[in-house]
PDB file of N, H, CA, C and O in Angstrom:
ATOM      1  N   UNK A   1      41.647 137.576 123.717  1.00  0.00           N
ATOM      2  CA  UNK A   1      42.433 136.438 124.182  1.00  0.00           C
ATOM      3  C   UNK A   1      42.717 135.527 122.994  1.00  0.00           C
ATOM      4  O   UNK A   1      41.783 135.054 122.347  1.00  0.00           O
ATOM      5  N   UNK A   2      44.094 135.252 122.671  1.00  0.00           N
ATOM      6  H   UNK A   2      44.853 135.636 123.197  1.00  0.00           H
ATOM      7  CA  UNK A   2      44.097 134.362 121.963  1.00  0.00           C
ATOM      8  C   UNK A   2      43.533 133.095 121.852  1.00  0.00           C
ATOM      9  O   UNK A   2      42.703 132.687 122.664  1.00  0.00           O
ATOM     10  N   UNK A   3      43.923 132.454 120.914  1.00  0.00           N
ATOM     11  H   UNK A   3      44.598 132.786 120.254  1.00  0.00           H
ATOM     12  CA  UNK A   3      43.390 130.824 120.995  1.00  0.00           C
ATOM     13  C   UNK A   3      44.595 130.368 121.979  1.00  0.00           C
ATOM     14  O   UNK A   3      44.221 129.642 122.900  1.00  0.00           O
ATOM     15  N   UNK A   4      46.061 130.688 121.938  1.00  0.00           N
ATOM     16  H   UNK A   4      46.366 131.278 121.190  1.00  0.00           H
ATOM     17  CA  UNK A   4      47.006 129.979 122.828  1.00  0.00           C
ATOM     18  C   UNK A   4      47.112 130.072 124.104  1.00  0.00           C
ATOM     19  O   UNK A   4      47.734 129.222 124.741  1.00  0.00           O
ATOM     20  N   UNK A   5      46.576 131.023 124.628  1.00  0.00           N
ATOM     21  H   UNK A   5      46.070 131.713 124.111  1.00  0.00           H
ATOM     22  CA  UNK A   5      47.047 131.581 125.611  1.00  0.00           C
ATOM     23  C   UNK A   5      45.685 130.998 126.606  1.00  0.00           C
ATOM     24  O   UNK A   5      44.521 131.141 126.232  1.00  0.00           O
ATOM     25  N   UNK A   6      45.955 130.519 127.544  1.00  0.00           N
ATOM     26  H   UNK A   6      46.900 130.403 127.849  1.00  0.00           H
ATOM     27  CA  UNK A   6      45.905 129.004 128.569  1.00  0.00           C
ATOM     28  C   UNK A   6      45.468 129.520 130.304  1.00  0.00           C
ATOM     29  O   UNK A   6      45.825 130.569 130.841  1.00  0.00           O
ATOM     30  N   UNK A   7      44.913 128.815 130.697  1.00  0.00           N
ATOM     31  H   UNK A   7      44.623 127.963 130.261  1.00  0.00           H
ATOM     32  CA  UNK A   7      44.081 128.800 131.737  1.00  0.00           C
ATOM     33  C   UNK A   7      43.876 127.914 132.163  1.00  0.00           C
ATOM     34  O   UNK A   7      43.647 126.947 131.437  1.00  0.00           O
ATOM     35  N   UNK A   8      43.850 127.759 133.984  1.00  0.00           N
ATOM     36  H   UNK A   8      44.037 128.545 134.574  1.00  0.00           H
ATOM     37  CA  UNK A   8      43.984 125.846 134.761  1.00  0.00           C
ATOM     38  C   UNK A   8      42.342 125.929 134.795  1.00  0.00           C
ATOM     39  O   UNK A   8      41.809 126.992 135.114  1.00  0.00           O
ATOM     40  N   UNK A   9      41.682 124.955 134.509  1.00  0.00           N
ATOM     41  H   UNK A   9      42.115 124.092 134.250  1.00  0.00           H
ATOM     42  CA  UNK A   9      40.386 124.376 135.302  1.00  0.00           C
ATOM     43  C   UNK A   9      40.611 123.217 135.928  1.00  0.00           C
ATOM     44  O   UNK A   9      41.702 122.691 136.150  1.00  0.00           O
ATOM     45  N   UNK A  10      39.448 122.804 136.229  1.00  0.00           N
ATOM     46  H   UNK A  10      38.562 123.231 136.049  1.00  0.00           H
ATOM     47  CA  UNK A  10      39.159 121.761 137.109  1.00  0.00           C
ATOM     48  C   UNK A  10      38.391 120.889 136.538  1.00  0.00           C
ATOM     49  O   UNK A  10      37.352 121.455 136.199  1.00  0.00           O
ATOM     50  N   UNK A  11      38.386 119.623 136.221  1.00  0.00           N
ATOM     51  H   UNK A  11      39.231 119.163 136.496  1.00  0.00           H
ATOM     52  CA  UNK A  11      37.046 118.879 135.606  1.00  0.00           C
ATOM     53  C   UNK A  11      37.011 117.673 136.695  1.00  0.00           C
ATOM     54  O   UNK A  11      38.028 117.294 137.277  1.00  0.00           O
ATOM     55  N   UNK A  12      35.737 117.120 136.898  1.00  0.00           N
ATOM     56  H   UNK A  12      34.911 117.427 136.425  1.00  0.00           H
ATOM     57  CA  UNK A  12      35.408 116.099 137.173  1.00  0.00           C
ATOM     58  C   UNK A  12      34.983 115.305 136.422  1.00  0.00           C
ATOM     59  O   UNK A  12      33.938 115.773 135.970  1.00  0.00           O
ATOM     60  N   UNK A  13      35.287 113.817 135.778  1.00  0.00           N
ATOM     61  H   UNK A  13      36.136 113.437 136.145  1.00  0.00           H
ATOM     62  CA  UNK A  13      34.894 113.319 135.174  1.00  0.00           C
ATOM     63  C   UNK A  13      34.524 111.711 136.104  1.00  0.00           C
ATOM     64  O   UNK A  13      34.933 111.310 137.193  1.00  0.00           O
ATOM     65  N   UNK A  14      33.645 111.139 135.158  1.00  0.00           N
ATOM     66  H   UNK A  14      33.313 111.465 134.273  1.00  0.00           H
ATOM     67  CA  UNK A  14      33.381 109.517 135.734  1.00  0.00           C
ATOM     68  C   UNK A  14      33.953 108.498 134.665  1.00  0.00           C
ATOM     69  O   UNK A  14      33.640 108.269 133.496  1.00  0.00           O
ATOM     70  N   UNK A  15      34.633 108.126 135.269  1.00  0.00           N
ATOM     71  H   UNK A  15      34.886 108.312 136.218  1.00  0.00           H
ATOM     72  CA  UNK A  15      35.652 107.152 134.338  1.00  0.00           C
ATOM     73  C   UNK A  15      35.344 105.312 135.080  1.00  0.00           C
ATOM     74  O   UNK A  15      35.252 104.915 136.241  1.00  0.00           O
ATOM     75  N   UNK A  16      35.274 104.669 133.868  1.00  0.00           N
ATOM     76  H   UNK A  16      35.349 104.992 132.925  1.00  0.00           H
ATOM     77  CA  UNK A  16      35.760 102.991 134.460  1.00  0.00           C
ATOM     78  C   UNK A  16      36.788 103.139 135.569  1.00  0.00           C
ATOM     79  O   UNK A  16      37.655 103.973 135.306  1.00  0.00           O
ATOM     80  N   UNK A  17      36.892 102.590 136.632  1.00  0.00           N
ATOM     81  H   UNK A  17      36.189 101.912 136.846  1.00  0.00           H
ATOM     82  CA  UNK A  17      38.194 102.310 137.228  1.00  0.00           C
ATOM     83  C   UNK A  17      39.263 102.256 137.119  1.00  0.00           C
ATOM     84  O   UNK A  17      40.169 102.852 137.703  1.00  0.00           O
ATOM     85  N   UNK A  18      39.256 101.073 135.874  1.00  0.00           N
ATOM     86  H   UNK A  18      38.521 100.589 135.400  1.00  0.00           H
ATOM     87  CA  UNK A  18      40.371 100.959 135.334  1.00  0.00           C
ATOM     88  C   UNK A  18      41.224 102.081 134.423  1.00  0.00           C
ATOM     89  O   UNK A  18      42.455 102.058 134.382  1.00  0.00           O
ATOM     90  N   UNK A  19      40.422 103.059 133.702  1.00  0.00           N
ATOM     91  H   UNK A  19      39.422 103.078 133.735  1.00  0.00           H
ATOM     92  CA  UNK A  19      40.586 104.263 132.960  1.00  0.00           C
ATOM     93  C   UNK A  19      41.044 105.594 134.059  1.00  0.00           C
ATOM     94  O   UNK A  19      41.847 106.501 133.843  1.00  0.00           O
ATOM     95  N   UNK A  20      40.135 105.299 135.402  1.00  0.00           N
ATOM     96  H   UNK A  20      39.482 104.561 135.577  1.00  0.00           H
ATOM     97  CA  UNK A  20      40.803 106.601 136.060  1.00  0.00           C
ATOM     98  C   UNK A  20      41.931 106.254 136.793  1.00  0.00           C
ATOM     99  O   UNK A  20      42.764 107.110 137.093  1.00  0.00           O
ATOM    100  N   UNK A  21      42.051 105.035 137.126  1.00  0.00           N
ATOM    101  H   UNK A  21      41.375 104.340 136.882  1.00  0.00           H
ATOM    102  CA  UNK A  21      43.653 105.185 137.696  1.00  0.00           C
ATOM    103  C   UNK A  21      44.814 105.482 136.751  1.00  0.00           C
ATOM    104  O   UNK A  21      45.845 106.100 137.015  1.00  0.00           O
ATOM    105  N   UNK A  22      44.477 104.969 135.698  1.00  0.00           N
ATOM    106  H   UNK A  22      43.639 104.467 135.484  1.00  0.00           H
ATOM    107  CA  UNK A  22      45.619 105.432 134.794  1.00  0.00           C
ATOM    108  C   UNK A  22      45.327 106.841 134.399  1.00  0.00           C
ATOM    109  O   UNK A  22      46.291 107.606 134.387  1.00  0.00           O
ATOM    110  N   UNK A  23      44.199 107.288 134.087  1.00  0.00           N
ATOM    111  H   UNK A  23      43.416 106.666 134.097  1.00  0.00           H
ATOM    112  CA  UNK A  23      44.026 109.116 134.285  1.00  0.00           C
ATOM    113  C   UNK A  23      44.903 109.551 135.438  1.00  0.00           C
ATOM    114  O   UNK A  23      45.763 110.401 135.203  1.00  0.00           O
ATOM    115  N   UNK A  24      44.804 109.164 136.400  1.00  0.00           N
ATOM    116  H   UNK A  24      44.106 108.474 136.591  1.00  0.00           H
ATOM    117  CA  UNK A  24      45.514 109.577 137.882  1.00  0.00           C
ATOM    118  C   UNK A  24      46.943 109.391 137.496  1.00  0.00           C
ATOM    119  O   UNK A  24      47.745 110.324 137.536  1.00  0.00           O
ATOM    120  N   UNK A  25      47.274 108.127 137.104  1.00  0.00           N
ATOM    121  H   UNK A  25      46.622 107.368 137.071  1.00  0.00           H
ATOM    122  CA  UNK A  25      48.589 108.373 137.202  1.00  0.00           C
ATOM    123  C   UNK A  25      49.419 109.040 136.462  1.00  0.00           C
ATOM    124  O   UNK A  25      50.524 109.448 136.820  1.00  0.00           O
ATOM    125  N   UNK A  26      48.666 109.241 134.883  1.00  0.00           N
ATOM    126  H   UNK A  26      47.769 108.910 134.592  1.00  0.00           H
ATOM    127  CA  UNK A  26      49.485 110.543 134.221  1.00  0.00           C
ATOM    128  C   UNK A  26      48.974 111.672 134.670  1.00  0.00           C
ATOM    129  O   UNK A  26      49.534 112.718 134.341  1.00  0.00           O
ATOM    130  N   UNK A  27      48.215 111.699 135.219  1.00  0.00           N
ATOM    131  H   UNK A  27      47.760 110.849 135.487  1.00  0.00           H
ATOM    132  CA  UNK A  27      48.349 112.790 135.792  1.00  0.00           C
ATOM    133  C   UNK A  27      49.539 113.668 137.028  1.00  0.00           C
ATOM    134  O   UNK A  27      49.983 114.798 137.231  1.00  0.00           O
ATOM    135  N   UNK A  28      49.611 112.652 137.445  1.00  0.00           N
ATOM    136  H   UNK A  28      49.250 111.734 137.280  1.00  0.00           H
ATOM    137  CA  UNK A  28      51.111 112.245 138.419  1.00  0.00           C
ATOM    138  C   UNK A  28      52.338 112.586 137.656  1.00  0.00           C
ATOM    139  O   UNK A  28      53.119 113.503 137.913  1.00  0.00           O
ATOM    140  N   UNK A  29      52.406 111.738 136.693  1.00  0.00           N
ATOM    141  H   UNK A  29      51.772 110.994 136.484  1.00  0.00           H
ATOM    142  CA  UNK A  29      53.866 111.195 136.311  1.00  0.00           C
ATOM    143  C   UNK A  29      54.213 112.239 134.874  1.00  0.00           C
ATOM    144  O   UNK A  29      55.300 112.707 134.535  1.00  0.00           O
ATOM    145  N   UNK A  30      52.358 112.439 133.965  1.00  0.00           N
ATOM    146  H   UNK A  30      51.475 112.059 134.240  1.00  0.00           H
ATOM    147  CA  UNK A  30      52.816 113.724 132.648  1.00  0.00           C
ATOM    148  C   UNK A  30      51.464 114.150 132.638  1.00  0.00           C
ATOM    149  O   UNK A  30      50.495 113.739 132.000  1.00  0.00           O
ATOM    150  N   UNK A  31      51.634 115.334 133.728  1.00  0.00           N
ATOM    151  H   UNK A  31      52.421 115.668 134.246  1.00  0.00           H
ATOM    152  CA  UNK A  31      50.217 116.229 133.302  1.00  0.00           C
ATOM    153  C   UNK A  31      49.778 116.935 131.544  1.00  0.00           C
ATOM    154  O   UNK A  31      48.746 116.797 130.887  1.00  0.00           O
ATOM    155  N   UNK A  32      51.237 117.792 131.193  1.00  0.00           N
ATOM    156  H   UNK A  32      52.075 117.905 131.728  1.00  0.00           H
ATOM    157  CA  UNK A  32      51.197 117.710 130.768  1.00  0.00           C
ATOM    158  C   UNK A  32      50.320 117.147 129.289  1.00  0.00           C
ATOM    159  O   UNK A  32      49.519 117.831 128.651  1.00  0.00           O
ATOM    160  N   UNK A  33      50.795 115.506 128.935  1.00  0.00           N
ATOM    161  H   UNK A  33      51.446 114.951 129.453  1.00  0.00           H
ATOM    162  CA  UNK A  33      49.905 114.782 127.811  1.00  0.00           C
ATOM    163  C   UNK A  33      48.832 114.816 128.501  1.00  0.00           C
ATOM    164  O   UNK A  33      47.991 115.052 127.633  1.00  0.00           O
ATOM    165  N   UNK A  34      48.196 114.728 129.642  1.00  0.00           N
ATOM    166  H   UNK A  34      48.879 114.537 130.346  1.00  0.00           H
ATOM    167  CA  UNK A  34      46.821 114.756 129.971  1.00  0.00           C
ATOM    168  C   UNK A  34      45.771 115.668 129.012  1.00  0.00           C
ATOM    169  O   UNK A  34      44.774 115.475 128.316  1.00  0.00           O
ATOM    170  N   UNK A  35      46.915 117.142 129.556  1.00  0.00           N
ATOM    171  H   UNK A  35      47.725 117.300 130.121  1.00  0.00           H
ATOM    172  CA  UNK A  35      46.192 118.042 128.845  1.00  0.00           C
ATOM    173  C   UNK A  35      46.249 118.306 127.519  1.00  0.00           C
ATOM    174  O   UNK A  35      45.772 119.315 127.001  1.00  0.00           O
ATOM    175  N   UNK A  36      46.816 117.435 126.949  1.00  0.00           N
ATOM    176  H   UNK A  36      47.204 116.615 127.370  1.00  0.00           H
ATOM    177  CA  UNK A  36      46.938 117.623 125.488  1.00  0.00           C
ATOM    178  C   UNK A  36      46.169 116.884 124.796  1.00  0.00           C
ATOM    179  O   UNK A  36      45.804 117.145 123.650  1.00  0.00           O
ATOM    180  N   UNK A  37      45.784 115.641 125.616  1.00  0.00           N
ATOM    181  H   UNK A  37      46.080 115.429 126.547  1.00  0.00           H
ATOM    182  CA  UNK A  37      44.600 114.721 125.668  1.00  0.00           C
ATOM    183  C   UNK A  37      43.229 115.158 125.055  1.00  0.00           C
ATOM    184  O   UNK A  37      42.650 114.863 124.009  1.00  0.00           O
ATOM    185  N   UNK A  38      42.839 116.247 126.458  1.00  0.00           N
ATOM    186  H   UNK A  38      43.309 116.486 127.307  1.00  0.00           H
ATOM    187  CA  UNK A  38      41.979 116.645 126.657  1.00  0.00           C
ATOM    188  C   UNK A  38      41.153 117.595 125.723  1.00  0.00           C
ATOM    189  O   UNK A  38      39.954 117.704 125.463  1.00  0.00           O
ATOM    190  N   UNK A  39      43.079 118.673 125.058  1.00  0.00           N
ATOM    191  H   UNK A  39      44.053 118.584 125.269  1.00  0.00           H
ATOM    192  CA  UNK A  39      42.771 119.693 123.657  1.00  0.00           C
ATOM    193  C   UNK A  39      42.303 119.156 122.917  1.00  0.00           C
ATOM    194  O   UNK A  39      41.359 119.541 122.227  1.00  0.00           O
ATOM    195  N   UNK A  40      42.953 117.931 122.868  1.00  0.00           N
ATOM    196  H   UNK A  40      43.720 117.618 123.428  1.00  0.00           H
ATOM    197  CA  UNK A  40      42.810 116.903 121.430  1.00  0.00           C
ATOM    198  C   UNK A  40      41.222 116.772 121.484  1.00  0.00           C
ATOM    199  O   UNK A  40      40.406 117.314 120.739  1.00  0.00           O
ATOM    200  N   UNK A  41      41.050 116.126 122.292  1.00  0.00           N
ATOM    201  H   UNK A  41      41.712 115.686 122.898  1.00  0.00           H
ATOM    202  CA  UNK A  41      39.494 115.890 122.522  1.00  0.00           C
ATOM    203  C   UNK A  41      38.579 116.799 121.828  1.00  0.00           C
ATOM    204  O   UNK A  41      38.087 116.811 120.700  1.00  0.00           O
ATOM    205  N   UNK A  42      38.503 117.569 122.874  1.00  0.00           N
ATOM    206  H   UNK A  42      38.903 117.559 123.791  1.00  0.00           H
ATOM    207  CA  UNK A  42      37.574 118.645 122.688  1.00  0.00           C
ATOM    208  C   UNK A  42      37.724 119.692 121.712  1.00  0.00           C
ATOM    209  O   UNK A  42      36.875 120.531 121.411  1.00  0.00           O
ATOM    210  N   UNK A  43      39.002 119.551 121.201  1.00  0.00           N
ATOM    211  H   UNK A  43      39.692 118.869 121.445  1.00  0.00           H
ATOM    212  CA  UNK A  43      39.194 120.261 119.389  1.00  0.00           C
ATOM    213  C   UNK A  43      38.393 119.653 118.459  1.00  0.00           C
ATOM    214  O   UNK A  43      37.663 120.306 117.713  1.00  0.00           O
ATOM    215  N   UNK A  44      38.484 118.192 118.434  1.00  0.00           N
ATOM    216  H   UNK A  44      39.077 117.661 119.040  1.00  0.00           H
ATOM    217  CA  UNK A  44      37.603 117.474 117.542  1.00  0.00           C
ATOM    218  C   UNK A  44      36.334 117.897 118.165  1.00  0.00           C
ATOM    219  O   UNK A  44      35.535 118.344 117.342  1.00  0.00           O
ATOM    220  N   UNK A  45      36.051 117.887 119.011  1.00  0.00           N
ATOM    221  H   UNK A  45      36.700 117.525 119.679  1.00  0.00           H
ATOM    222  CA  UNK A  45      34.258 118.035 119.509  1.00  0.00           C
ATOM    223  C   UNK A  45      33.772 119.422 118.714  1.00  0.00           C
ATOM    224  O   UNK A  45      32.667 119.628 118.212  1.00  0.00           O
ATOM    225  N   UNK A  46      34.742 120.164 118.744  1.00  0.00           N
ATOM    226  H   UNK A  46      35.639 119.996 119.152  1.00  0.00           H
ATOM    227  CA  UNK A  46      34.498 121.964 118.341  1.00  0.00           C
ATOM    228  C   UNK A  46      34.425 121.576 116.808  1.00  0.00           C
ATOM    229  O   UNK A  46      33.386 121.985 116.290  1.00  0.00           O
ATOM    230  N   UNK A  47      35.096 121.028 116.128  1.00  0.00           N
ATOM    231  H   UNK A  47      35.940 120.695 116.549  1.00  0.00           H
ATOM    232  CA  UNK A  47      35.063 120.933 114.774  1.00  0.00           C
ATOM    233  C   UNK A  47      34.337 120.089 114.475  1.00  0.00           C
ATOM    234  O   UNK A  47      33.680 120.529 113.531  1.00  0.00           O
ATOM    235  N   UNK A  48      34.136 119.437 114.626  1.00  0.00           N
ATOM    236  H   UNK A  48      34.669 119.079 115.392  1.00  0.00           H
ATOM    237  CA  UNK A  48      32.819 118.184 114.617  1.00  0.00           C
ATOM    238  C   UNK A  48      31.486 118.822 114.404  1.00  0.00           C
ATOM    239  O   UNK A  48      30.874 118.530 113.376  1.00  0.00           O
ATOM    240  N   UNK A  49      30.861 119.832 115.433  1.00  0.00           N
ATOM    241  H   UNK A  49      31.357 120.070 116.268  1.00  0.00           H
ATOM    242  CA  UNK A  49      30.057 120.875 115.894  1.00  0.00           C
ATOM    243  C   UNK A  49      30.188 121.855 114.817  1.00  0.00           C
ATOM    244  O   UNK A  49      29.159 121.916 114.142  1.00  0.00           O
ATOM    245  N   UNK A  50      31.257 122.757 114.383  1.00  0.00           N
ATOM    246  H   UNK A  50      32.092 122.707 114.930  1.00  0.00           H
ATOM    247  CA  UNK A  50      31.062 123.250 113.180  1.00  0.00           C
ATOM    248  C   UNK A  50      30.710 123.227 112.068  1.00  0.00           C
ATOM    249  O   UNK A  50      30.078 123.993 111.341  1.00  0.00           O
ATOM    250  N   UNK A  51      31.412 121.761 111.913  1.00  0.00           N
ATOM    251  H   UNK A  51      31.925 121.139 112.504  1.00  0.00           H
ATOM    252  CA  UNK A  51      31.273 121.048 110.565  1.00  0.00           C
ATOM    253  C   UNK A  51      29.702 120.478 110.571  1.00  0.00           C
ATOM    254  O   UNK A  51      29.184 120.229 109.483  1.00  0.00           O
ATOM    255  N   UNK A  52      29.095 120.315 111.567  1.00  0.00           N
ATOM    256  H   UNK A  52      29.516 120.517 112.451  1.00  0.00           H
ATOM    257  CA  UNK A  52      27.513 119.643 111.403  1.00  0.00           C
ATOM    258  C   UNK A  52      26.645 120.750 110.858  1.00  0.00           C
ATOM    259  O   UNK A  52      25.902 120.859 109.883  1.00  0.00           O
ATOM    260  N   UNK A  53      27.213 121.936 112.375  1.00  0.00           N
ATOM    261  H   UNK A  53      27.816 121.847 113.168  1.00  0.00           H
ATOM    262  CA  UNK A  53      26.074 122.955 111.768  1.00  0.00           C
ATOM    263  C   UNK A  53      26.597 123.831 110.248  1.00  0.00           C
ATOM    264  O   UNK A  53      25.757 124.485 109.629  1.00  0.00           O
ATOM    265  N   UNK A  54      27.497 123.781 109.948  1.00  0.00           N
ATOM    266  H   UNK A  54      28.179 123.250 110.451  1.00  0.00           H
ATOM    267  CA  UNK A  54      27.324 124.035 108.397  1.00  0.00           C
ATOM    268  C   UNK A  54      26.684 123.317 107.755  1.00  0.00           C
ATOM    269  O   UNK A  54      25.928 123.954 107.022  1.00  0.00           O
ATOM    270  N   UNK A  55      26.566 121.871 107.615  1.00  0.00           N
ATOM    271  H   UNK A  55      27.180 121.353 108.210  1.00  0.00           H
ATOM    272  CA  UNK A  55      25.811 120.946 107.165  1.00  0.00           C
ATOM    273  C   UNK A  55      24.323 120.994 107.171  1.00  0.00           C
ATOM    274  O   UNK A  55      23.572 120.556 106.299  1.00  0.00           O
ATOM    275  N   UNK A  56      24.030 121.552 108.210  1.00  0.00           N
ATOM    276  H   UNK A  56      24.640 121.908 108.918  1.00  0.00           H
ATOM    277  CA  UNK A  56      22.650 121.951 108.450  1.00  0.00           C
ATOM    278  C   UNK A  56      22.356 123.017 108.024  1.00  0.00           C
ATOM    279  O   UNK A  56      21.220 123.021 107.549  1.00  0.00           O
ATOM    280  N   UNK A  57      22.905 124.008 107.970  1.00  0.00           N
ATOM    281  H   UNK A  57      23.828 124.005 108.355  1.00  0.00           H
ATOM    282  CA  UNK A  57      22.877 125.459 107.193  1.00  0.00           C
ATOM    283  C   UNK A  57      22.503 125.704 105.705  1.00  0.00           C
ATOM    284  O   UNK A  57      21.663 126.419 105.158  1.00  0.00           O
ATOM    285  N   UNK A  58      23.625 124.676 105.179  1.00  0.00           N
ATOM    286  H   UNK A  58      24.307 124.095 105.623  1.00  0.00           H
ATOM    287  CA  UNK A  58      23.647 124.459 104.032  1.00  0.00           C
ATOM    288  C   UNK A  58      22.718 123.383 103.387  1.00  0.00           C
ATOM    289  O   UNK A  58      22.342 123.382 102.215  1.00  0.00           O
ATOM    290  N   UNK A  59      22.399 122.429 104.391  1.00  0.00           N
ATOM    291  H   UNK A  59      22.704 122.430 105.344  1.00  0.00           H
ATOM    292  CA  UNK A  59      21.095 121.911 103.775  1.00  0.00           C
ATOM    293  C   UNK A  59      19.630 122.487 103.629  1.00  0.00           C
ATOM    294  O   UNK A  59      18.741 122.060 102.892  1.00  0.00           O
ATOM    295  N   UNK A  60      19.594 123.403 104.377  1.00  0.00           N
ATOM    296  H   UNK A  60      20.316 123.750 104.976  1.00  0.00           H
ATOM    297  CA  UNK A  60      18.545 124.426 104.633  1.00  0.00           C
ATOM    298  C   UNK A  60      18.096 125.215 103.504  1.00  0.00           C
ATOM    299  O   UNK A  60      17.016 125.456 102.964  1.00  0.00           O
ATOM    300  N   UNK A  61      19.520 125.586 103.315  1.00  0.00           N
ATOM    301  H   UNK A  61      20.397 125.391 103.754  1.00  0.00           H
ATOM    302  CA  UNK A  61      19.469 126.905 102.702  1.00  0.00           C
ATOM    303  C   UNK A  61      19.437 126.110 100.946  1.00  0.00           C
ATOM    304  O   UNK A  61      19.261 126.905 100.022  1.00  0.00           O
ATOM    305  N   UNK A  62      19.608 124.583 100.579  1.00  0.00           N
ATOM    306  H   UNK A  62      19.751 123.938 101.329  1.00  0.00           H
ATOM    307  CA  UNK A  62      18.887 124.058  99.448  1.00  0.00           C
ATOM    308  C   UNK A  62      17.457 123.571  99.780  1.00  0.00           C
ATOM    309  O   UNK A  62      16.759 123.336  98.794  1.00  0.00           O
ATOM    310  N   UNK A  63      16.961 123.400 100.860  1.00  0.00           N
ATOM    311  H   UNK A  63      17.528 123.591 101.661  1.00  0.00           H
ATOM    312  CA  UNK A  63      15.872 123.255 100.180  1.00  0.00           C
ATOM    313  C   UNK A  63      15.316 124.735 100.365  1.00  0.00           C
ATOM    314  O   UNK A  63      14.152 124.506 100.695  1.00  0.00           O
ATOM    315  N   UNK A  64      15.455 126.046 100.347  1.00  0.00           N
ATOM    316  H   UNK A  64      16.400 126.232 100.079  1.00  0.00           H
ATOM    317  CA  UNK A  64      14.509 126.666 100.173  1.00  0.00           C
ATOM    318  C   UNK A  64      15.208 127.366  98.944  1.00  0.00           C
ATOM    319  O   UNK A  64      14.750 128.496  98.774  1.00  0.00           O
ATOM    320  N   UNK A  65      16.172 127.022  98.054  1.00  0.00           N
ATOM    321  H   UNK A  65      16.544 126.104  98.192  1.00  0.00           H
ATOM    322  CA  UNK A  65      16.424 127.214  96.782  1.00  0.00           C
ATOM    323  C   UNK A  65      15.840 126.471  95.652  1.00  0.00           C
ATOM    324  O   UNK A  65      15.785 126.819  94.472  1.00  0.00           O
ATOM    325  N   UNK A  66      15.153 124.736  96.544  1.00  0.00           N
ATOM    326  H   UNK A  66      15.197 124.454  97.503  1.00  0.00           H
ATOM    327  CA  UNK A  66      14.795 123.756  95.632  1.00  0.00           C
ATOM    328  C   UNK A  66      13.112 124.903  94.640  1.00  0.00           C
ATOM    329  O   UNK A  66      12.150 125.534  95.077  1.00  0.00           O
ATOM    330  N   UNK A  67      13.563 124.632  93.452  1.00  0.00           N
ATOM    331  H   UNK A  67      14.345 124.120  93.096  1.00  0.00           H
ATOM    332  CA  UNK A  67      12.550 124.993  92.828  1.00  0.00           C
ATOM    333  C   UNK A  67      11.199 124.447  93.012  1.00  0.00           C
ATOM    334  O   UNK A  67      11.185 123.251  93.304  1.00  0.00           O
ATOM    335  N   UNK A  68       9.887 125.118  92.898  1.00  0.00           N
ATOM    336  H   UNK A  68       9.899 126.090  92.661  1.00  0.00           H
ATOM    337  CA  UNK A  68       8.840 124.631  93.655  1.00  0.00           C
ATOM    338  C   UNK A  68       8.053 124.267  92.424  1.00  0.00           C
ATOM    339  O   UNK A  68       8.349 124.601  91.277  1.00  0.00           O
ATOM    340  N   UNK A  69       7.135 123.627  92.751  1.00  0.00           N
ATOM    341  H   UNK A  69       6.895 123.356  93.683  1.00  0.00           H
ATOM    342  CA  UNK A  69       6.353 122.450  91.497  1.00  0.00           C
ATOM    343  C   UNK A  69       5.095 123.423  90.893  1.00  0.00           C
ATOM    344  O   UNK A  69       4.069 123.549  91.562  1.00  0.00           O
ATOM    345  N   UNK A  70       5.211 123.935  89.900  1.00  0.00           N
ATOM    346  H   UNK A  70       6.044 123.832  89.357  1.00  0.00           H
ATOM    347  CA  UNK A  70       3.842 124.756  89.536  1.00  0.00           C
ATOM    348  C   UNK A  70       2.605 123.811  88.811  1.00  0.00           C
ATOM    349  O   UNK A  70       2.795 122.997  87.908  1.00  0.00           O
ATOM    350  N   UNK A  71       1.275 124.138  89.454  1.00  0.00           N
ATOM    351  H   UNK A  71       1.120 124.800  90.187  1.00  0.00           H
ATOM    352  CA  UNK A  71       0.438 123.307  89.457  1.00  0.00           C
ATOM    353  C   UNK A  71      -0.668 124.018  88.776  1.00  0.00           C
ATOM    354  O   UNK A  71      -1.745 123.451  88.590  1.00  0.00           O
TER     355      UNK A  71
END
């Protein structure tokens, strides 16, 4: 499956009031940007997540390169 190629879910979310009626109403009026919203979102979350655990990988993987103290 590609990365483009698209599928409906369902989410429930808990929003301020004030945030879900206007969720509701583009949802109404441009589903659409909703869901582009939502890519947006959770693209950054995926890369965010990548980018850490490389960070962690790669910090790892210096300290067990750090040279060790001979005594």
């Amino acid at each position: 499956m590609s990365m483009w190629e698209t599928c409906s879910v369902q989410l429930n979310v808990r929003l301020p009031r004030d945030i879900a009626a206007q969720a509701e109403e583009v949802q109404k009026t441009d589903p659409d940007f909703l869901s582009r919203v939502v890519l947006y979102g959770l693209t950054r979350r995926s890369i965010y997540r990548h980018l850490r655990e490389q960070s962690e990988k790669d910090a790892s993987q210096d300290v067990q390169e750090a040279p060790q103290a001979v005594s």
